[in-house]
VODREN-687344 format. One record per residue: residue number from 0; x, y, z of N, C-alpha, C in turn; residue in one letter. Coordinates in pm, whole numbers. Layout:
<recs>
[NUM [X Y Z] [X Y Z] [X Y Z] A]
...
</recs>
This chain:
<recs>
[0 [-6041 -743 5074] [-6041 -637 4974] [-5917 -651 4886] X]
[1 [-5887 -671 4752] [-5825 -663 4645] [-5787 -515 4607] X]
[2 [-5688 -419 4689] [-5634 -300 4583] [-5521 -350 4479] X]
[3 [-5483 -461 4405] [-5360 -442 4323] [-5413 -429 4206] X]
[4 [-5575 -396 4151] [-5592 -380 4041] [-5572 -205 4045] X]
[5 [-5562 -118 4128] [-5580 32 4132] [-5400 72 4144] X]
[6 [-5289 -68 4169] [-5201 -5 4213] [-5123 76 4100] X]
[7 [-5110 33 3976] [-5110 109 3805] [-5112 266 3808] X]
[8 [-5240 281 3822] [-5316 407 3823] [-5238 506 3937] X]
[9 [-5235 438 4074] [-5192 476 4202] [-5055 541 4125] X]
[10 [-4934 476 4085] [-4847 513 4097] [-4816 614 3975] X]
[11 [-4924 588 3850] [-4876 721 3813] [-4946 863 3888] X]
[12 [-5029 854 3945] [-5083 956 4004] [-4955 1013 4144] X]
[13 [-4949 942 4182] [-4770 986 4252] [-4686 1028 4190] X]
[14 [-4682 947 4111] [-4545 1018 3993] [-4566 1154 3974] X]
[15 [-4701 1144 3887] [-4750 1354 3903] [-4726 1418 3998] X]
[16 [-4733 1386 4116] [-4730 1448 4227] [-4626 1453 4298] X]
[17 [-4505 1382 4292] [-4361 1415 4316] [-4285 1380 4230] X]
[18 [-4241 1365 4076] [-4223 1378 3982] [-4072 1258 3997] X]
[19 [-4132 1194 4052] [-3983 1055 4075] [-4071 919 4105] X]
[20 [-4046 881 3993] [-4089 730 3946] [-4067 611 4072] X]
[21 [-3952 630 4112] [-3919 572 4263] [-3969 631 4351] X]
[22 [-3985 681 4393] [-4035 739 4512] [-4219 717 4487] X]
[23 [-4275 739 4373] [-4389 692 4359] [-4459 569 4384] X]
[24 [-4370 450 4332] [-4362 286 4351] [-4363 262 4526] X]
[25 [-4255 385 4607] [-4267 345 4720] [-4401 417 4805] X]
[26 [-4432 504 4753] [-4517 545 4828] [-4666 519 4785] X]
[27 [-4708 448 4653] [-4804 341 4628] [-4811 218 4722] X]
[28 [-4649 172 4776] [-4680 64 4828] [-4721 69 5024] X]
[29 [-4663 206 5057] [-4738 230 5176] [-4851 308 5200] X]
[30 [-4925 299 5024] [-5062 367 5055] [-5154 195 5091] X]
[31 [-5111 129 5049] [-5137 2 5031] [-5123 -91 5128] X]
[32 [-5040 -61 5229] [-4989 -99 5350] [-5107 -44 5455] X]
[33 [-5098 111 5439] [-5196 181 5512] [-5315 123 5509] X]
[34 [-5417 107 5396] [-5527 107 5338] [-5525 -105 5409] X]
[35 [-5446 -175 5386] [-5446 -303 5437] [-5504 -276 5608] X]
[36 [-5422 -180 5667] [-5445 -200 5795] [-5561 -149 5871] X]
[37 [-5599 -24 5759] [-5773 44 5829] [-5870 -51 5750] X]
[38 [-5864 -176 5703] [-5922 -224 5581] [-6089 -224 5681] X]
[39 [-6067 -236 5808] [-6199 -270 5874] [-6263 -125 5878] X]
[40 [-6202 26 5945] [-6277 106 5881] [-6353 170 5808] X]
[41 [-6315 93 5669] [-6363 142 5532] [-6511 150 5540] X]
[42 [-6598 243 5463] [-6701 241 5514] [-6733 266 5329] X]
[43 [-6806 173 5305] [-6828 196 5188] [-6960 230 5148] X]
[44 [-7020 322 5217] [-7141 409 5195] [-7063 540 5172] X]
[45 [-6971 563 5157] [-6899 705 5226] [-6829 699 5123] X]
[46 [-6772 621 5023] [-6651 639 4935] [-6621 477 4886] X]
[47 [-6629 455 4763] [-6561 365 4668] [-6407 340 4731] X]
[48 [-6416 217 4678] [-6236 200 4718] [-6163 270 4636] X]
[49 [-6159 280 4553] [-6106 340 4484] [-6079 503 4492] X]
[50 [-6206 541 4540] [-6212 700 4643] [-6112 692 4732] X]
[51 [-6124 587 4821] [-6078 609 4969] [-5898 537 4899] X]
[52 [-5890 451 4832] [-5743 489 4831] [-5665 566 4799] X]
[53 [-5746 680 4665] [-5642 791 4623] [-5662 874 4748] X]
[54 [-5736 876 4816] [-5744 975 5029] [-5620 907 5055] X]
[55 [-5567 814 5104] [-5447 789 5155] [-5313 796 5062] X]
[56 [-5327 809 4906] [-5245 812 4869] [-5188 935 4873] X]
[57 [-5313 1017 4828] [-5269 1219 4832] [-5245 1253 4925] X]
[58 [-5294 1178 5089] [-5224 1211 5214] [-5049 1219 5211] X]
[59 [-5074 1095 5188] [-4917 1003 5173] [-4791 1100 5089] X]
[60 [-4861 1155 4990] [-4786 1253 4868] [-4762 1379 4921] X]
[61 [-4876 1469 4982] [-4857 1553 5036] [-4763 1603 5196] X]
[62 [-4750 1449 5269] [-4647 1435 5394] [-4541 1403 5315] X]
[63 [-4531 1360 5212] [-4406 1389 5136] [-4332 1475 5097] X]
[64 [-4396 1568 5058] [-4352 1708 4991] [-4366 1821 5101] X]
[65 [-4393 1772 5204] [-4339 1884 5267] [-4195 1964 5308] X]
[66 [-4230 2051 5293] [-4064 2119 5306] [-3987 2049 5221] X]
[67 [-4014 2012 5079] [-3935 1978 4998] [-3901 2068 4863] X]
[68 [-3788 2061 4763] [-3820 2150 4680] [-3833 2084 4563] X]
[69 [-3909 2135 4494] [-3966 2100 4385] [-3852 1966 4269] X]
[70 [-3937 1897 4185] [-3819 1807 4079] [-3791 1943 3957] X]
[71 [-3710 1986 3915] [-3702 2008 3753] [-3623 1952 3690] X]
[72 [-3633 2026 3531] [-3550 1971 3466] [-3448 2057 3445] X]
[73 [-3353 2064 3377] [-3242 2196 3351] [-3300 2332 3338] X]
[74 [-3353 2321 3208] [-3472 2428 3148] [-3510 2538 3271] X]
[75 [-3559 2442 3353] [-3658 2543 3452] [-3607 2586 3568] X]
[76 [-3442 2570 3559] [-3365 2649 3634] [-3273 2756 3625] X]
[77 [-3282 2794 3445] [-3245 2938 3417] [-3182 2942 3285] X]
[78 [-3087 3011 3228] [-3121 3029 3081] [-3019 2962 2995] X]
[79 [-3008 2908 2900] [-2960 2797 2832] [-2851 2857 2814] X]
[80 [-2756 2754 2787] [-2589 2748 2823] [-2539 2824 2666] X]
[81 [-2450 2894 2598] [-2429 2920 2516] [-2266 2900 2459] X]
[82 [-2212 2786 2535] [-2095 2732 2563] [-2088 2593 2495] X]
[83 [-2098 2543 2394] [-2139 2384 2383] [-2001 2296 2447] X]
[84 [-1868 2387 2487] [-1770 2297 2549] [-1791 2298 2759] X]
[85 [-1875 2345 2768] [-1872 2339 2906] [-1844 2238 2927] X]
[86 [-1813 2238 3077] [-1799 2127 3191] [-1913 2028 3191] X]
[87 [-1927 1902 3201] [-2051 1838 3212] [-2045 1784 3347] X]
[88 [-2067 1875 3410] [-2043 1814 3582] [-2198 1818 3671] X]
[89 [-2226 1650 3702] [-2342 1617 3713] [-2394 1727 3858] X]
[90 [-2473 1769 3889] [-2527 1860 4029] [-2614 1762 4064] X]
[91 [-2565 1682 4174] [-2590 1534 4198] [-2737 1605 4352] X]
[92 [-2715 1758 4418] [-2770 1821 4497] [-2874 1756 4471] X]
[93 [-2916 1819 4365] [-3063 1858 4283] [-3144 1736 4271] X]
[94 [-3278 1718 4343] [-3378 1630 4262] [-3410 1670 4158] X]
[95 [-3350 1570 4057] [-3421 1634 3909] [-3525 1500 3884] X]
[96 [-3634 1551 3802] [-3748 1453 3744] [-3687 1367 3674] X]
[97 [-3713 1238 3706] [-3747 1162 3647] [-3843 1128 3543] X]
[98 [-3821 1059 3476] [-3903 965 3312] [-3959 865 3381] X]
[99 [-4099 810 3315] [-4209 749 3374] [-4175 631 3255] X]
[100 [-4160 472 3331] [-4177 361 3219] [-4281 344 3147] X]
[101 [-4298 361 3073] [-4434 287 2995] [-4482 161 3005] X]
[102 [-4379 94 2949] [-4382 -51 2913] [-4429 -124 3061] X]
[103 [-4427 -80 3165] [-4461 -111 3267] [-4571 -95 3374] X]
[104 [-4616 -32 3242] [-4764 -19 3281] [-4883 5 3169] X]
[105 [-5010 -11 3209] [-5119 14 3070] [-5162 161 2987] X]
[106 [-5166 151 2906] [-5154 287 2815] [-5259 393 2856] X]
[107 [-5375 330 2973] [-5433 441 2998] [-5368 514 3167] X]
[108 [-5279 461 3164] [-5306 481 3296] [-5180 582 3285] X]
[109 [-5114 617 3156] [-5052 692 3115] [-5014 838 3023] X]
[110 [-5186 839 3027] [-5204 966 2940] [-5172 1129 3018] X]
[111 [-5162 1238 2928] [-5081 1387 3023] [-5001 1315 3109] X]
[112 [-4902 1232 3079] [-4781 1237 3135] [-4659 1271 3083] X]
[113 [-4661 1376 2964] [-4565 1436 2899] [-4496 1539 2964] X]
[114 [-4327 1497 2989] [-4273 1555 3096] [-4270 1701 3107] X]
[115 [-4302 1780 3028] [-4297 1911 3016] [-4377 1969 3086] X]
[116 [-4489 1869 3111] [-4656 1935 3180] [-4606 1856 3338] X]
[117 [-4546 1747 3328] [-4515 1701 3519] [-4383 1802 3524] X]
[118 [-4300 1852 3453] [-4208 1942 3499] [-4276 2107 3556] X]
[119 [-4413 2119 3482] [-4472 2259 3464] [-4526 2213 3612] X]
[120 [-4577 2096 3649] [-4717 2072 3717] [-4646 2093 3884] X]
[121 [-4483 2061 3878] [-4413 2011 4013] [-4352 2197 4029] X]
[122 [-4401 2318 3953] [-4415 2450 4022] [-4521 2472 4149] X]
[123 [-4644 2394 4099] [-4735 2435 4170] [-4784 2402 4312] X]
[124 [-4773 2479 4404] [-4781 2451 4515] [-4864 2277 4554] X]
[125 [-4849 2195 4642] [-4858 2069 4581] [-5051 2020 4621] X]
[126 [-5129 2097 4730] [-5274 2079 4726] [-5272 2096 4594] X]
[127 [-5255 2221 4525] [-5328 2289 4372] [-5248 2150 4274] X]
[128 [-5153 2082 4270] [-5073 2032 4240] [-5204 1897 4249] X]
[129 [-5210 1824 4336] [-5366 1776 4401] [-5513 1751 4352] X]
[130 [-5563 1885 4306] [-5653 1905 4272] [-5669 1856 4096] X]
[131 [-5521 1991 4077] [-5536 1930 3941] [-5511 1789 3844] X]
[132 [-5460 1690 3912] [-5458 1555 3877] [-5618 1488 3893] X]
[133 [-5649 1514 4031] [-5752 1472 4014] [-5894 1513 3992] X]
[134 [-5880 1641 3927] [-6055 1671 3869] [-6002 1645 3742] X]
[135 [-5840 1703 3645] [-5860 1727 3531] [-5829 1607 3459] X]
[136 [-5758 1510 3554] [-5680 1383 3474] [-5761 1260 3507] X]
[137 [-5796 1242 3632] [-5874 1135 3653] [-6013 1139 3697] X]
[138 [-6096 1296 3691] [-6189 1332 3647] [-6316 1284 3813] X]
[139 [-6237 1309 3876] [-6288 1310 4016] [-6382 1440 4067] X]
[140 [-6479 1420 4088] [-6635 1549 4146] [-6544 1631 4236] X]
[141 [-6561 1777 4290] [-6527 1813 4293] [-6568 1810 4433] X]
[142 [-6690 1723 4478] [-6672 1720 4589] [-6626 1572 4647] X]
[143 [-6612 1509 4560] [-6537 1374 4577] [-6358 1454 4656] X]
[144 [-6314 1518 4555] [-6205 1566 4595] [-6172 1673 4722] X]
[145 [-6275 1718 4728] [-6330 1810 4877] [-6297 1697 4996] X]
[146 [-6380 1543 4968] [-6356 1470 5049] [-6185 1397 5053] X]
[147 [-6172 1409 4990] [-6022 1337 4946] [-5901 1441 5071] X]
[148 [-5960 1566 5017] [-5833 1657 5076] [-5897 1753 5201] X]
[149 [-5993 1702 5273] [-6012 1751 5387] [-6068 1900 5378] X]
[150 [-6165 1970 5244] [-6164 2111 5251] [-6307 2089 5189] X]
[151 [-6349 2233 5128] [-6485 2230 5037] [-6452 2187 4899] X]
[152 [-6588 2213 4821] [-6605 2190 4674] [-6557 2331 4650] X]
[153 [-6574 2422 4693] [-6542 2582 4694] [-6450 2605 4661] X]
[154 [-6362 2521 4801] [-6232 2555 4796] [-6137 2497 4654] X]
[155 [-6238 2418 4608] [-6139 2304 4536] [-6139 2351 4386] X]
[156 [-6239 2413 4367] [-6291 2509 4226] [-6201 2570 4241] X]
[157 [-6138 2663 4349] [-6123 2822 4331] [-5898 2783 4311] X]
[158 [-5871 2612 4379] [-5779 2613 4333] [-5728 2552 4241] X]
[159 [-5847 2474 4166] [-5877 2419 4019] [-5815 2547 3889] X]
[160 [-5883 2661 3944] [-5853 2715 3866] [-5705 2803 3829] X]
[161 [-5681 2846 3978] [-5532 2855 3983] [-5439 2755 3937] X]
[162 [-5425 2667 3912] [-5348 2574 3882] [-5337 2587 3763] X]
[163 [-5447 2608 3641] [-5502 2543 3534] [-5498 2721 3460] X]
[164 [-5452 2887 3602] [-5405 2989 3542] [-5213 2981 3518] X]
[165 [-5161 2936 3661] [-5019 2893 3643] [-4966 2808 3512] X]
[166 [-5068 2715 3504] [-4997 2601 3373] [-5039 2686 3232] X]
[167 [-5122 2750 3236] [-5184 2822 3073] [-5054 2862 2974] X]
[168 [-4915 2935 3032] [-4812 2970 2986] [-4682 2823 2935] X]
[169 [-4753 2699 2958] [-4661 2599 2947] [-4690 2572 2760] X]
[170 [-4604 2619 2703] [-4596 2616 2580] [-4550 2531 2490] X]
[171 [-4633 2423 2389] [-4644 2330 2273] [-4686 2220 2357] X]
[172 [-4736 2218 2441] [-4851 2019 2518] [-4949 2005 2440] X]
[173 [-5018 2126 2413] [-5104 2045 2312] [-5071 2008 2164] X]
[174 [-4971 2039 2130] [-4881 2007 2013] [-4828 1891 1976] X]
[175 [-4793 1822 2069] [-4738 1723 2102] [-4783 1569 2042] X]
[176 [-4741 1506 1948] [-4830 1408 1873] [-4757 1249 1987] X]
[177 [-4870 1149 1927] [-4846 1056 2036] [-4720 974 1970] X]
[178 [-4656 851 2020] [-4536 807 1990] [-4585 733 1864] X]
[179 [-4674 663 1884] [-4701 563 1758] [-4736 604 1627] X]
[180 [-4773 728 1624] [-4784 817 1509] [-4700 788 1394] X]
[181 [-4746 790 1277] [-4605 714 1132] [-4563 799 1157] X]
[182 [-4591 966 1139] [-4469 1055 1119] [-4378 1035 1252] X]
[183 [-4418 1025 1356] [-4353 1091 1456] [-4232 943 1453] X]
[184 [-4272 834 1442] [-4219 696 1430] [-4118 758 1328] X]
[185 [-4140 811 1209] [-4039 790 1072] [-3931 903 1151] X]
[186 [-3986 1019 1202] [-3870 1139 1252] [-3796 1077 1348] X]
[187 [-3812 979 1445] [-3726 879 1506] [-3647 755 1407] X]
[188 [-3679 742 1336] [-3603 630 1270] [-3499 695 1191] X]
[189 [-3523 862 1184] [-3435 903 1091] [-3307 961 1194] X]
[190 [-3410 966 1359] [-3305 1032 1402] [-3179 905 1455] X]
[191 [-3259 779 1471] [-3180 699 1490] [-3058 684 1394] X]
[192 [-3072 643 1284] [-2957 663 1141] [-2877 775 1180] X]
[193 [-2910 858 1196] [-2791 965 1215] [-2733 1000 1287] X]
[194 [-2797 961 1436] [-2682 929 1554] [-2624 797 1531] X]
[195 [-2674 726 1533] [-2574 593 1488] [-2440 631 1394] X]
[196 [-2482 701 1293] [-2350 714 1214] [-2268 827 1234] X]
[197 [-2334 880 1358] [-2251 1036 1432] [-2263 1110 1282] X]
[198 [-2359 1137 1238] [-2436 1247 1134] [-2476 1338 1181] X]
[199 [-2384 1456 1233] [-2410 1573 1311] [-2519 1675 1189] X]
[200 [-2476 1698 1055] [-2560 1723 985] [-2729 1696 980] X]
[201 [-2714 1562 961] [-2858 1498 935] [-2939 1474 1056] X]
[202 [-2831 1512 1181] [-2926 1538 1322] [-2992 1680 1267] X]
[203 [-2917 1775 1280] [-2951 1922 1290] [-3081 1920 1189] X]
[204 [-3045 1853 1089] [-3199 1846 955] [-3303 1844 1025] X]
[205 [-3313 1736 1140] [-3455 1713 1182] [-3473 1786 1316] X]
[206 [-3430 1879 1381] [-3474 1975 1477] [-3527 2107 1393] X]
[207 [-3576 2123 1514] [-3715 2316 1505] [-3574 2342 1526] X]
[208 [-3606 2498 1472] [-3462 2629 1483] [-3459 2621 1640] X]
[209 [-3565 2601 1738] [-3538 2624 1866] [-3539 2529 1959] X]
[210 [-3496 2408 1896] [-3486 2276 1975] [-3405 2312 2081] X]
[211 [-3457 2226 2206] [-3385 2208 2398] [-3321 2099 2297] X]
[212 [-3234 2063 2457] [-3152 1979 2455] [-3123 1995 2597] X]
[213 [-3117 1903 2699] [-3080 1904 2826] [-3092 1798 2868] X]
[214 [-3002 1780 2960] [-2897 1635 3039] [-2912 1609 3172] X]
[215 [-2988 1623 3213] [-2995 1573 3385] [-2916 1455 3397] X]
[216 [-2858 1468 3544] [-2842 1567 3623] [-2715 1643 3585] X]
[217 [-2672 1694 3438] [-2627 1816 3433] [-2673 1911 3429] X]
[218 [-2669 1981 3475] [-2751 2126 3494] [-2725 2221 3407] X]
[219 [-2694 2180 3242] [-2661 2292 3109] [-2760 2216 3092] X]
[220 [-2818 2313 2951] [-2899 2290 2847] [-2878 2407 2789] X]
[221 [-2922 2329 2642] [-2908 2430 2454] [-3033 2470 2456] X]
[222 [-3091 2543 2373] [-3163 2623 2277] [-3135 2653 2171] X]
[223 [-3133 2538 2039] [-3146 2624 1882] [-3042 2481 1864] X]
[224 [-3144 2504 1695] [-3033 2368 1634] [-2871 2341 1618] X]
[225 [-2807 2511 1598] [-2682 2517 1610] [-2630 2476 1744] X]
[226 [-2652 2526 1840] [-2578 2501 1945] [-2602 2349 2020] X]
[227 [-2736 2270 1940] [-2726 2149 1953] [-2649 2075 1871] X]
[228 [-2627 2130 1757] [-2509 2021 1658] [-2379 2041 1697] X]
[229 [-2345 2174 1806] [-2225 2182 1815] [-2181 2072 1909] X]
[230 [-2289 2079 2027] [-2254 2004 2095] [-2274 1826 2097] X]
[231 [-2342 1793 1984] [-2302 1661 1949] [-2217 1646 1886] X]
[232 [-2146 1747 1825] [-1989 1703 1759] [-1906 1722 1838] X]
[233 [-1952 1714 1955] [-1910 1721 2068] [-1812 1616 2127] X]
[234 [-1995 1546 2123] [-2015 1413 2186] [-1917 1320 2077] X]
[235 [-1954 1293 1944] [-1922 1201 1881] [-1765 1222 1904] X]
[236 [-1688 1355 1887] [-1565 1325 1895] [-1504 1273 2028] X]
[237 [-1600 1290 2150] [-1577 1204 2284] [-1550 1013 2234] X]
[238 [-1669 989 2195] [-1745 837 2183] [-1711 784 2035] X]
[239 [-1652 846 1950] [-1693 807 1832] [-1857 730 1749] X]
[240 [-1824 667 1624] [-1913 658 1577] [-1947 532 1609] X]
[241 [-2057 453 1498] [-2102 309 1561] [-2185 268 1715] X]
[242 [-2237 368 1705] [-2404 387 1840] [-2472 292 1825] X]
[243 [-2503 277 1898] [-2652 152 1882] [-2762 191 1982] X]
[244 [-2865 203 1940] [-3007 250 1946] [-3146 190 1990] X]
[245 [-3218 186 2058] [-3322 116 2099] [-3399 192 2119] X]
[246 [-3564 182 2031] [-3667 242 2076] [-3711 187 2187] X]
[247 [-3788 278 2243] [-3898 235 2365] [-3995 362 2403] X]
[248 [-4053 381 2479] [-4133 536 2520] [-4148 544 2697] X]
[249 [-4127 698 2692] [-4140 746 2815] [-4236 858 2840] X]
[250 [-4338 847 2922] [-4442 987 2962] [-4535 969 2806] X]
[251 [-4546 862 2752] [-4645 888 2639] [-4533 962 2519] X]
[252 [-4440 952 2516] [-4352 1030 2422] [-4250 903 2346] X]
[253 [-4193 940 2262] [-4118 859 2214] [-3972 868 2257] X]
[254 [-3892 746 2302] [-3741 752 2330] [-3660 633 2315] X]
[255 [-3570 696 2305] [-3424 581 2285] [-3324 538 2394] X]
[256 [-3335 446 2422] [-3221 429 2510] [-3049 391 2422] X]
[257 [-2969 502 2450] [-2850 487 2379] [-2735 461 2394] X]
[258 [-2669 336 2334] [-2545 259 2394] [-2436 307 2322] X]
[259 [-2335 367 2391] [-2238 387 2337] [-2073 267 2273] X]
[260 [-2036 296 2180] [-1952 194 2151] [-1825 165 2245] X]
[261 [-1807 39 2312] [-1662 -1 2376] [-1545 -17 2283] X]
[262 [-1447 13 2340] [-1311 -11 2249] [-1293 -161 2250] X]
[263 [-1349 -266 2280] [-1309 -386 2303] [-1401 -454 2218] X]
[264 [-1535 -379 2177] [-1648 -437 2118] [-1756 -433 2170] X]
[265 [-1866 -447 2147] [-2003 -471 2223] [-2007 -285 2287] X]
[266 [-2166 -249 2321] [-2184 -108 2357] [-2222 -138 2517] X]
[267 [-2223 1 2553] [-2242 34 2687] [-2377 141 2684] X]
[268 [-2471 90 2806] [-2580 184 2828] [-2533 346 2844] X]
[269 [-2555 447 2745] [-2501 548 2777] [-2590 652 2866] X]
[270 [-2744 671 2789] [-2805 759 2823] [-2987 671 2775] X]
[271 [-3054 748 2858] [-3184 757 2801] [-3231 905 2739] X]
[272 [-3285 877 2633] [-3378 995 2551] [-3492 1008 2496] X]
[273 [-3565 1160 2585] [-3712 1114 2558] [-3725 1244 2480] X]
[274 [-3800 1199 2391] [-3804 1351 2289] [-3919 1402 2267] X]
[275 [-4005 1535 2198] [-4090 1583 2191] [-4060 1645 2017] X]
[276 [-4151 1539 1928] [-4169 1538 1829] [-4326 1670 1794] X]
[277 [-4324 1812 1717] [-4375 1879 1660] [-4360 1863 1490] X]
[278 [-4441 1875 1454] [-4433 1939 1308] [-4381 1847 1213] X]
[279 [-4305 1714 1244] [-4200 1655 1188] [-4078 1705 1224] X]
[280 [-4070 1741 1328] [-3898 1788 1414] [-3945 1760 1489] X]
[281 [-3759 1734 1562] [-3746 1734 1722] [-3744 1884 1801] X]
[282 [-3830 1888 1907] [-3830 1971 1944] [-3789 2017 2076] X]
[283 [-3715 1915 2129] [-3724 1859 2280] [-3645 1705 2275] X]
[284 [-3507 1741 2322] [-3467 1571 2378] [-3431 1598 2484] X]
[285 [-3449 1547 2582] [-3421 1481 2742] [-3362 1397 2795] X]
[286 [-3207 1389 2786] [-3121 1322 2796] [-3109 1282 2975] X]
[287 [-3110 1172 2981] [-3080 1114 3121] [-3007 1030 3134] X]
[288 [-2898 1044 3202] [-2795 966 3216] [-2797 887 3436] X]
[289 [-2909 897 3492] [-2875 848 3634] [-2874 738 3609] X]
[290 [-2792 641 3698] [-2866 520 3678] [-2972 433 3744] X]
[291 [-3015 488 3815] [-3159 490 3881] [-3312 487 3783] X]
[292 [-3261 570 3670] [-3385 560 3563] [-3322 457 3529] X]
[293 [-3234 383 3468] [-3204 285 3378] [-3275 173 3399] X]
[294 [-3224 157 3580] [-3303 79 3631] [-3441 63 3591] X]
[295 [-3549 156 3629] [-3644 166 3635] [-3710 131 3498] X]
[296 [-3658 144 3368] [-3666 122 3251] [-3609 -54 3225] X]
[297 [-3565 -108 3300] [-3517 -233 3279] [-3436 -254 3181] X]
[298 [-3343 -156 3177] [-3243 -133 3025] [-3103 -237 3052] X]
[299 [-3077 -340 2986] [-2944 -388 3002] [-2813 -277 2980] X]
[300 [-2750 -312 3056] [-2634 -183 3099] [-2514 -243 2951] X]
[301 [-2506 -360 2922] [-2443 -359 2767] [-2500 -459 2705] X]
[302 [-2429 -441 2521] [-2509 -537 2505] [-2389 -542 2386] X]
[303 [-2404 -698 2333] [-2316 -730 2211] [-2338 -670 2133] X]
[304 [-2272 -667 2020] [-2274 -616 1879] [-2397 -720 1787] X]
[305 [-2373 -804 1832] [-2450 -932 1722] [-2532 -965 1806] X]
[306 [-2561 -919 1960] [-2726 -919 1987] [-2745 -777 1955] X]
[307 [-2709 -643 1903] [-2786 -575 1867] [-2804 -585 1725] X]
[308 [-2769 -658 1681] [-2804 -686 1523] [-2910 -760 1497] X]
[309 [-2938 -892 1578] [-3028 -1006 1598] [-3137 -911 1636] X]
[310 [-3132 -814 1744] [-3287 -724 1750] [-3310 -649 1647] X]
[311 [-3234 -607 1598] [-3279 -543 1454] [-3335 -597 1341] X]
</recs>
């Protein structure tokens, strides 16, 4: 039996379900381990492989999350900072969510993975958490999923719908335009120019009046274009000017990975940023600085001046 064509799919469906890109990769690979060793059980009158591996994977996810507490992001741990000089002191405690690579996997196997909806989705108790990946995202019978999670079709409706009442209040996902979009492409190219030249102005131009801004694993975050320009004149007077910039995308969204300038020459990996483009504004950046995502993004940690020119 051949599962490495399902392992793609497998791991973003983990990812949904414990909202850490690593921990997903590992626990794809001991659904895979598992599924190797009952390979003679399989009874394929009873369930597709493809059935019977997301059964061991949602097993696998759910002995995971037990007695665990949920991933968030800043946002969804209480009310935005109104200080732009605070402390930036990482709360290393906290599992915070992780950003999903793209580039490392196929574009379908990446759709509703916009972090706002896996940040909304990792409230919900994690069966309902369960259900709703797989009736609404990968479109599994409802008694397919009955079989998956050991209960009825009954049961699986009645927490289909709870899930799908909890998420109803998660506000602008369907708003949300895809990365490759010209506009959404041109509102990144503009935002690139103006962090590059530490253009605290011509940032603020392109945010909604009520743009986030939040830094995992710091545990502040802004609300509103002012208190985001304050705090990139923040930043620039930390780092100075002369940034260098790299598109790429995360969760189906558009982002930058951003190198800050060395005093010696050549930049340093500073942060990743995944943003949520509305209207022609930013409405949403998601600054991540672990280096565990970096990893996971395959981001060189520096890079010359005249190889970032040559990519340009």
């Amino acid at each position: 039996m051949d599962f490495e064509p399902y392992r793609g799919e497998l791991v973003a469906y983990c990812y949904r379900m414990l909202g850490s890109f690593d921990e997903a990769e590992d626990l794809v690979q001991e659904t895979m381990l598992r599924a190797w060793k009952a390979r003679d059980r399989y009874d394929r009158t009873r369930a597709s492989v493809r059935t019977w591996l997301y059964r061991i994977a949602t097993n696998a996810c759910l002995t995971a999350l037990e007695g665990r507490a949920r991933r968030p992001l800043p946002s969804g741990l209480g009310a935005p900072s109104e200080d732009p000089g605070a402390p930036l002191t990482p709360a290393l405690d906290i599992p915070w969510l992780q950003p999903f690579p793209d580039a490392r996997f196929d574009a379908e196997v990446r759709t509703d993975m916009r972090l706002a909806l896996v940040a909304a989705m990792q409230v919900l108790p994690p069966r309902q958490r369960a259900v709703l990946v797989l009736r609404e995202v990968l479109e599994f019978t409802a008694a397919e999923v009955a079989e998956q999670l050991g209960t009825t079709a009954a049961a699986v409706n009645s927490a289909l719908q709870r899930a799908r009442a909890a998420l109803a209040g998660v506000g602008g996902v369907d708003e949300v335009t895809e990365p490759d979009d010209p506009g959404v492409r041109a509102v990144i190219q503009r935002y690139v120019r103006a962090f590059e030249a530490a253009d605290v102005p011509a940032l603020v131009r392109l945010l909604t009046d009520e743009a986030v801004l939040e830094m995992p694993p710091v545990p502040l975050w802004y609300r509103g274009s002012r208190d985001y320009g304050l705090f990139m004149e923040r930043v620039f007077r930390m780092r100075g000017a002369g940034w260098a910039m790299t598109p790429l995308t995360a969760n189906g969204q558009p982002a930058l990975a951003a190198y800050a300038p060395e005093p010696g020459g050549g930049h340093r990996l500073h942060t990743l940023q995944v943003f949520t483009v509305t209207g022609g504004r930013v409405a949403r950046n998601v600054v991540f600085a672990d280096p565990h995502v970096f990893e996971a993004f395959d981001l060189p940690r520096q890079i010359s001046s005249d190889g970032f020119r040559r990519a340009r």
